[in-house]
C-alpha positions as CSV (number, residue, x, y, z in Angstrom):
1,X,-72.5,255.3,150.7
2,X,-71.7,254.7,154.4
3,X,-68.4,254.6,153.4
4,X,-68.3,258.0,152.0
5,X,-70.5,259.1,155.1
6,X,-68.1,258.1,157.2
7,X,-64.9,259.8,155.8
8,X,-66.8,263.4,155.6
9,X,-67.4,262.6,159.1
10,X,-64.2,261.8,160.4
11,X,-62.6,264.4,158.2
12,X,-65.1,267.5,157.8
13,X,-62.3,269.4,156.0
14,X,-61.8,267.2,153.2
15,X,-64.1,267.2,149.7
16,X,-65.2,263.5,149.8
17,X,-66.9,262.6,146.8
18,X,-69.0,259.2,145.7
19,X,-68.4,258.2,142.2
20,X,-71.2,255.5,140.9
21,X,-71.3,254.1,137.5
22,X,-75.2,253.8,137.4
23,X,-77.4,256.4,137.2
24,X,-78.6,256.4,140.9
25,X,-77.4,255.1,144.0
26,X,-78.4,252.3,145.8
27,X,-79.9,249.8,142.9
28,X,-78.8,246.3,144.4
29,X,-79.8,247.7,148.1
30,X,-83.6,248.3,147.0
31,X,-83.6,244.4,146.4
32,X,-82.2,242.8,149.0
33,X,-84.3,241.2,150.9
34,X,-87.0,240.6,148.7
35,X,-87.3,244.7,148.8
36,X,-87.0,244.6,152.5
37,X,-84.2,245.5,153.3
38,X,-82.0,242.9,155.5
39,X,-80.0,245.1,157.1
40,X,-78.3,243.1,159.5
41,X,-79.1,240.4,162.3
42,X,-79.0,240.0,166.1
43,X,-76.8,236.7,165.9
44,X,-73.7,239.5,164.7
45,X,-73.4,240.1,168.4
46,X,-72.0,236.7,169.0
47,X,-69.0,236.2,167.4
48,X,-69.8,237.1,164.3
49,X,-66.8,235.7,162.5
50,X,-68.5,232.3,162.6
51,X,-70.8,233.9,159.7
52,X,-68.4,234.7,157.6
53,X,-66.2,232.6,155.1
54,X,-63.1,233.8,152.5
55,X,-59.7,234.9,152.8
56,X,-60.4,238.0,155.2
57,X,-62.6,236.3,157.3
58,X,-60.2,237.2,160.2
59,X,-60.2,240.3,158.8
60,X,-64.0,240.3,159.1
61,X,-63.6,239.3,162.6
62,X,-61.4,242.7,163.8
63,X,-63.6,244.9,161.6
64,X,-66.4,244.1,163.9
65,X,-64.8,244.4,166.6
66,X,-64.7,248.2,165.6
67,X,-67.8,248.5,164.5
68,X,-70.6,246.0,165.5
69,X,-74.0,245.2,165.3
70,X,-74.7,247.5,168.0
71,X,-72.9,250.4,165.8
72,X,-74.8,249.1,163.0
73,X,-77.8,249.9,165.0
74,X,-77.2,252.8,166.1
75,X,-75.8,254.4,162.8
76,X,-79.4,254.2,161.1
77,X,-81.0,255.0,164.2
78,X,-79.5,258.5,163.8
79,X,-80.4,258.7,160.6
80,X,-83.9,258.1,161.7
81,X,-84.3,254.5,160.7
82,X,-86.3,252.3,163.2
83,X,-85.0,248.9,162.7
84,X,-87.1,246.0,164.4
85,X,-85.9,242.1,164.1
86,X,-88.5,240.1,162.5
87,X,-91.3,237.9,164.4
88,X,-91.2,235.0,162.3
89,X,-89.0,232.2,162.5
90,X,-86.3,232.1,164.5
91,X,-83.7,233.5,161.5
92,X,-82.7,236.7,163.8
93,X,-83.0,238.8,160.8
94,X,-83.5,242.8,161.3
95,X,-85.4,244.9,158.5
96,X,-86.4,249.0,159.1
97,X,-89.8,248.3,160.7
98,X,-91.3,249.9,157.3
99,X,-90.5,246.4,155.8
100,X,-88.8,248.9,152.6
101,X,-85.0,249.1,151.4
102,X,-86.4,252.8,150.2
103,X,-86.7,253.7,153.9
104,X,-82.8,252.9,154.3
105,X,-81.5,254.5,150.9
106,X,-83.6,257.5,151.4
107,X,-81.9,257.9,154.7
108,X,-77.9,257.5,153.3
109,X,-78.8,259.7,150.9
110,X,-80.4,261.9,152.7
111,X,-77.0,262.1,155.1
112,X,-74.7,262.4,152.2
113,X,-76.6,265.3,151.4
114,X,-76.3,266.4,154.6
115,X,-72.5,266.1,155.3
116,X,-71.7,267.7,151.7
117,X,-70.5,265.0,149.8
118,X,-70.1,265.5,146.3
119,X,-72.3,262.3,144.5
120,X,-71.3,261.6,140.9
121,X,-73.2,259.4,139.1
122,X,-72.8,258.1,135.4
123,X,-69.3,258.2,135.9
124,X,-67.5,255.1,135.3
125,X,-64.0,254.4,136.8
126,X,-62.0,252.5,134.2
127,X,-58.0,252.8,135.8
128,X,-56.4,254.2,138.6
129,X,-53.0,255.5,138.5
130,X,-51.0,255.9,141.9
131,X,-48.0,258.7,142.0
132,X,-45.8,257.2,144.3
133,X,-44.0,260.5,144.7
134,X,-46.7,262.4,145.7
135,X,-48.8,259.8,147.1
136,X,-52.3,261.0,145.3
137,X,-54.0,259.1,142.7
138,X,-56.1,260.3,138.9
139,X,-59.1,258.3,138.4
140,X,-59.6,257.7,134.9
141,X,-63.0,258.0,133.6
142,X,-64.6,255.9,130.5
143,X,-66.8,258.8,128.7
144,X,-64.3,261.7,129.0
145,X,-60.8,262.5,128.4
146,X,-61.2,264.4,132.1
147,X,-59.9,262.5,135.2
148,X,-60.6,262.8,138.8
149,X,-57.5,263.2,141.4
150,X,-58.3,262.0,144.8
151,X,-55.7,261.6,148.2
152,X,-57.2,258.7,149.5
153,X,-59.6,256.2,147.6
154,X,-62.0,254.2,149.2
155,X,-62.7,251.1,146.4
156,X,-66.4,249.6,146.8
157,X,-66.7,248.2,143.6
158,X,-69.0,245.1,145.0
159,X,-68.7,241.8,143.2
160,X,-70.4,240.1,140.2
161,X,-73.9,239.4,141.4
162,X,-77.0,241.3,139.3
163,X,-74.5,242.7,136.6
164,X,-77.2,244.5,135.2
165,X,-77.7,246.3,138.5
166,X,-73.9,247.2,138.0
167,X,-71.9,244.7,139.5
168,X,-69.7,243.3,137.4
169,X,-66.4,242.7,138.5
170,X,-65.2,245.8,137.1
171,X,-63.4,246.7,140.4
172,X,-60.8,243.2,140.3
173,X,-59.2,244.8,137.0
174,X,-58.2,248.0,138.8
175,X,-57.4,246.5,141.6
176,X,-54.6,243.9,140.0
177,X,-53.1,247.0,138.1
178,X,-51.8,247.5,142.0
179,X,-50.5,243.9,142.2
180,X,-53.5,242.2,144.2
181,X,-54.1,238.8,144.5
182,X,-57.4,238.4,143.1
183,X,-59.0,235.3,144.8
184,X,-61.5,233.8,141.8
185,X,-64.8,234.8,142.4
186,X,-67.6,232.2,142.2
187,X,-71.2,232.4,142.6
188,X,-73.1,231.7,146.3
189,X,-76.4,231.8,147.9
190,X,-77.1,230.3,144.2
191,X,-80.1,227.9,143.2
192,X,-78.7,224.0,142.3
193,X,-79.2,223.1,138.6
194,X,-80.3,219.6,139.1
195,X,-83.0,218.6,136.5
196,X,-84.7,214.9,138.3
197,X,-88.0,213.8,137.6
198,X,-89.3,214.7,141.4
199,X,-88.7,218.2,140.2
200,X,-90.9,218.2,137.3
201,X,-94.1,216.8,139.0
202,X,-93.3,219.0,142.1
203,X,-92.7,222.0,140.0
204,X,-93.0,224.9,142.1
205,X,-93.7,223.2,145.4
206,X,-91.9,224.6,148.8
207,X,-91.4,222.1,151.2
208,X,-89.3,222.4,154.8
209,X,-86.9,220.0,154.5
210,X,-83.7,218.1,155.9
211,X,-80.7,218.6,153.2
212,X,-77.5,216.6,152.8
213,X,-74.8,217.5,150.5
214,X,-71.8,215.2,149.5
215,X,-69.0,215.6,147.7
216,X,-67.4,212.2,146.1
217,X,-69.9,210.4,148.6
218,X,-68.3,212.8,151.7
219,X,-70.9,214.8,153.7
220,X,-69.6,218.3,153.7
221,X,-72.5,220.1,154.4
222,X,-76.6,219.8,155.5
223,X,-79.0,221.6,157.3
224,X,-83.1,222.0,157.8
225,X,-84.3,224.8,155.3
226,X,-87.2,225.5,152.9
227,X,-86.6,223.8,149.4
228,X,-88.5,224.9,146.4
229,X,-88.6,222.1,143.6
230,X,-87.9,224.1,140.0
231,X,-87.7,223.1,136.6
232,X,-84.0,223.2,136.2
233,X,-83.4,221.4,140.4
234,X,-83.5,222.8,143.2
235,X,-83.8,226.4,144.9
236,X,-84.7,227.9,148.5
237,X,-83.4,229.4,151.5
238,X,-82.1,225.8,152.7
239,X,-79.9,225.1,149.3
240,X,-79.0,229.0,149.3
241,X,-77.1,228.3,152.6
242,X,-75.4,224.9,151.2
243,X,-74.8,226.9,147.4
244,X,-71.6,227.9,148.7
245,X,-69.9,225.3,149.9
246,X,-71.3,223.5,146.7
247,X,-69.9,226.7,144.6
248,X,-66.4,226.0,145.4
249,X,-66.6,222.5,144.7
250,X,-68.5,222.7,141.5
251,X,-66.6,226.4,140.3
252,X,-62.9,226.1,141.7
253,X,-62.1,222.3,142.7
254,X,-63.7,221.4,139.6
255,X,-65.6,218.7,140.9
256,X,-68.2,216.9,139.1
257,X,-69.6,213.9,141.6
258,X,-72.0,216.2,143.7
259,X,-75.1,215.2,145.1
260,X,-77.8,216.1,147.7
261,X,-79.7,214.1,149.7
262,X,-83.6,215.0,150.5
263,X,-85.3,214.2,154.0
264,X,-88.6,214.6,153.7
265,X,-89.1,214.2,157.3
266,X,-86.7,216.6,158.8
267,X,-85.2,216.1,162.2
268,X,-86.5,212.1,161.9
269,X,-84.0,209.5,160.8
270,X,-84.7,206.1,158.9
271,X,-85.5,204.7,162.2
272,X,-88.1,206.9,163.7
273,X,-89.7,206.5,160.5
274,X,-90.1,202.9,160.6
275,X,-91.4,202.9,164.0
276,X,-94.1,204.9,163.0
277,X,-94.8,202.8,159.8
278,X,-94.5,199.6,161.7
279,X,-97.5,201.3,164.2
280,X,-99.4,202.0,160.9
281,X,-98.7,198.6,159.7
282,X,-100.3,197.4,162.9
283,X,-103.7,199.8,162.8
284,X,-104.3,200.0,159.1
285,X,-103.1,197.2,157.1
286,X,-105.8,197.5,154.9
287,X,-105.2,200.9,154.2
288,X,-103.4,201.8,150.6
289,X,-99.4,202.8,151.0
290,X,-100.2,206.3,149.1
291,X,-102.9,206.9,151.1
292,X,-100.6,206.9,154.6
293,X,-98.4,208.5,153.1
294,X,-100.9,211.7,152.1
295,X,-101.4,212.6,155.8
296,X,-97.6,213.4,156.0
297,X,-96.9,214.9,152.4
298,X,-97.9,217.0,149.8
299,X,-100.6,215.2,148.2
300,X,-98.8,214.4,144.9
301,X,-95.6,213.4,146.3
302,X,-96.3,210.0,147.8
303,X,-97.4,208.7,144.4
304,X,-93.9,209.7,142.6
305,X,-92.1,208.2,145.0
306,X,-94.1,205.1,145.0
307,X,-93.7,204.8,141.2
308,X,-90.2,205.3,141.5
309,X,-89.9,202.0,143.1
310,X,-92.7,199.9,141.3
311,X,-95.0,200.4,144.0
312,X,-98.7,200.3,142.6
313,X,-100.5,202.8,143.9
314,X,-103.4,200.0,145.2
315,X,-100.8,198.5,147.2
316,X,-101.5,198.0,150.6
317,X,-99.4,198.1,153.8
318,X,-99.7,195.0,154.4
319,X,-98.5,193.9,151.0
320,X,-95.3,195.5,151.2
321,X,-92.0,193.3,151.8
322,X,-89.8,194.2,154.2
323,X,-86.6,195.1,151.2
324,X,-89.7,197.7,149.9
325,X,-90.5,199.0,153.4
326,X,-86.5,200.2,153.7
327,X,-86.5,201.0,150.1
328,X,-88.9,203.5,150.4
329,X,-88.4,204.8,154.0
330,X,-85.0,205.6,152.4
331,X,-86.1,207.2,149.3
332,X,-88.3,209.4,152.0
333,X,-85.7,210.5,154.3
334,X,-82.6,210.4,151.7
335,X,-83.6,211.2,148.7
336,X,-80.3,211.3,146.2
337,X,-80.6,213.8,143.5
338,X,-77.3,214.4,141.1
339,X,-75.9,218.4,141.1
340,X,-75.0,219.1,137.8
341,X,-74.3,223.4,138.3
342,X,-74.8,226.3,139.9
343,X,-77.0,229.3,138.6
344,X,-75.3,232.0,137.1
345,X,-74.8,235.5,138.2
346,X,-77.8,237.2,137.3
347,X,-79.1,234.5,140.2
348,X,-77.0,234.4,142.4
349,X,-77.3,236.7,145.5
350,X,-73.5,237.3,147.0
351,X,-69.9,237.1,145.5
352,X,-67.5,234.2,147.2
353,X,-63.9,235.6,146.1
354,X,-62.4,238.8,145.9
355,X,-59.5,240.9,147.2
356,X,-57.0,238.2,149.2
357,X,-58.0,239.2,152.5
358,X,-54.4,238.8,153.6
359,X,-53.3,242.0,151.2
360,X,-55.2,244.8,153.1
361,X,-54.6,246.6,156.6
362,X,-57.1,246.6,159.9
363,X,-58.1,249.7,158.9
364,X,-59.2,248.6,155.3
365,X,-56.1,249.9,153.5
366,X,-53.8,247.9,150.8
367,X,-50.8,246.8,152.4
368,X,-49.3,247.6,148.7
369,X,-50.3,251.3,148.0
370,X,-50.3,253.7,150.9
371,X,-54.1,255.6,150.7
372,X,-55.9,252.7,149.2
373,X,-58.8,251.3,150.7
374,X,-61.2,248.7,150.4
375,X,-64.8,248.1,151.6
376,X,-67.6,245.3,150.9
377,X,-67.8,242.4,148.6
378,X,-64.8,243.8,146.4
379,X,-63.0,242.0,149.7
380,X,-62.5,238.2,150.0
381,X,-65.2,238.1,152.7
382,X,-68.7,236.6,151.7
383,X,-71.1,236.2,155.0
384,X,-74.5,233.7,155.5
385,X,-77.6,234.6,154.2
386,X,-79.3,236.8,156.5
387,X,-78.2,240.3,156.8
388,X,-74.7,239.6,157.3
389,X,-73.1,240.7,154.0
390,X,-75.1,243.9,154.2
391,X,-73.8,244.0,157.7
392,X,-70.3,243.9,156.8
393,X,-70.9,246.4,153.9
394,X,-71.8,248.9,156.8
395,X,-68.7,247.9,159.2
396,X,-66.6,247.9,156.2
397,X,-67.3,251.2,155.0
398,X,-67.3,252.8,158.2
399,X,-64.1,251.5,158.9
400,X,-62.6,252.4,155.7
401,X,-64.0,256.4,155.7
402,X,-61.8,257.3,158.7
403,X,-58.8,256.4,156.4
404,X,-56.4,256.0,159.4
């Protein structure tokens, strides 16, 4: 959409048209963001590059530097959208202060009505054909023998996330006619599929926790992050952030020995916790192991971990031998649980892969077929969770309109 804003803008005498294969625009925007809308966030002033991984992740970085956060803001603010970072947390994320994605589709579409551009929907793109003599290019449709003919075409096909919403990775097939380098597209900000008994009692429970990942016993990723115990492993924003770097070992290296490790005491190590236990040792050696352990975790917790390692639940403090204390002051602050997969697509909320970022132009256009472009997640560019993919969508598309 702001694509196809952006070209009527930058080139009032042409007929721009959107053609969209569902029946309405905007189905993946109106949930993102739980139905909020990210749009984008305040850390994109600051290098934003550092937010974005994949093959055009330089690429990322120039487009930004054309269009940035600022321009971001500024777009919907013309279109009457008053954005407003949220309070909470310290995330950095901006929604349109109605807390609605409606709010911001109503507005594009509202401008693309506005600016004259022709929308098509119900029209699915199956081939493109490029006439290298006269440098124009027929759009074939799937439903009719008719085609569409087009000077420039602007592709914003998206990626494979929420199929049924339309993204299916449709777009890769037409692009490779062209002779694209398709980069394999896997799954990220995915939940882990990681069935362990700690799971199944704590079914459901969100905790803030401290997360480790390893790869063939290698840390290769961690942060401090909600984590929400499900009954097939693990989900939340804190393994959303680690799912991709997890994707591409699971879904392209292939490999198999993958593992997290829980601290249920984030930003403590084994060490502070002993201190503290040793000082509880010292005050209430009487007092039952589980029942410590309560005023610190959820309330059901304590008691699996104790019967993982043979630990009665009677057991005092005092009874415990020092090869137990560390036993279980590790299982608390490294927990190992095995990864076994990744969700699939219909879960997962952004496409890692794409369009080799090295193929396409600064301005967004193939470096193969003169009047191709490209915009969004159909690229090799994949960002954090947090607004930044939506953010690049915007840049992107901007970019791309003024076909230069």
């Amino acid at each position: 959409m702001v694509a196809a804003i952006s070209a009527r803008t930058h080139h009032p005498d042409k007929t721009v048209a959107l053609v969209e294969k569902s029946s309405e625009l905007g189905r993946k925007l109106l949930v993102s963001g739980a139905g909020r809308c990210n749009l984008t966030n305040l850390q994109l002033e600051d290098k934003p590059e550092q937010f974005f991984e994949g093959t055009g992740k330089d690429l990322a970085k120039k487009i930004f530097k054309c269009f940035d956060y600022n321009n971001i803001v500024s777009f919907f603010s013309d279109l009457g959208v008053r954005l407003a970072p949220e309070k909470k947390g310290e995330q950095n994320k901006v929604f349109p202060v109605t807390q609605q994605a409606k709010t911001v589709l109503n507005a594009l579409e509202a401008e693309l009505a506005h600016q004259g551009v022709s929308v098509l929907t119900n029209i699915e793109v199956i081939n493109i054909q490029h006439n290298k003599k006269a440098n124009t290019f027929r759009l074939q449709l799937k439903k009719s023998d008719e085609s569409i003919s087009a000077k420039h075409v602007i592709l914003t096909t998206g990626g494979q996330t929420y199929p049924i919403l339309g993204s299916d990775g449709a777009g890769y097939e037409i692009v490779k006619v062209f002779g694209h380098k398709i980069i394999a597209p896997i799954v990220s900000a995915v939940p882990f599929e990681a069935k362990n008994a700690l799971s199944q009692v704590l079914q459901g429970v969100k905790m803030e926790l401290g997360v480790k990942l390893f790869s063939k016993e290698k840390l290769i990723a961690e942060n401090i992050g909600d984590v929400i115990f499900t009954k097939y492993g693990l989900s939340g924003s804190a393994i959303l952030e680690l799912s991709r770097v997890a994707s591409v070992e699971l879904n392209r290296n292939g490999v198999r020995d993958l593992m997290v490790k829980l601290n249920f005491y984030p930003g403590e190590n084994m060490a502070d916790l002993k201190k503290w236990f040793e000082k509880m040792l010292k005050s209430r050696p009487n007092k039952t192991v589980v029942d410590i352990l309560r005023g610190s975790l959820p309330f059901n917790l304590p008691g699996t971990i104790l019967k993982f390692l043979d630990i009665s639940l009677e057991t005092k403090v005092s009874e415990l031998t020092k090869q137990k204390i560390d036993a279980l002051l590790e299982s608390l602050t490294a927990f190992e649980i095995k990864i076994t997969a990744t969700r699939g697509w219909d879960e997962a909320e952004f496409t890692a892969g794409g369009v080799d970022g090295s193929e396409i132009k600064v301005t967004l256009e193939s470096k193969k077929v003169p009047g191709l472009y490209f915009a969004g997640e159909v690229i090799d560019v994949d960002g954090a969770i947090g607004g930044f993919n939506l953010s690049w969508a915007w840049s992107s598309g901007f970019v791309a309109g003024k076909l230069e």
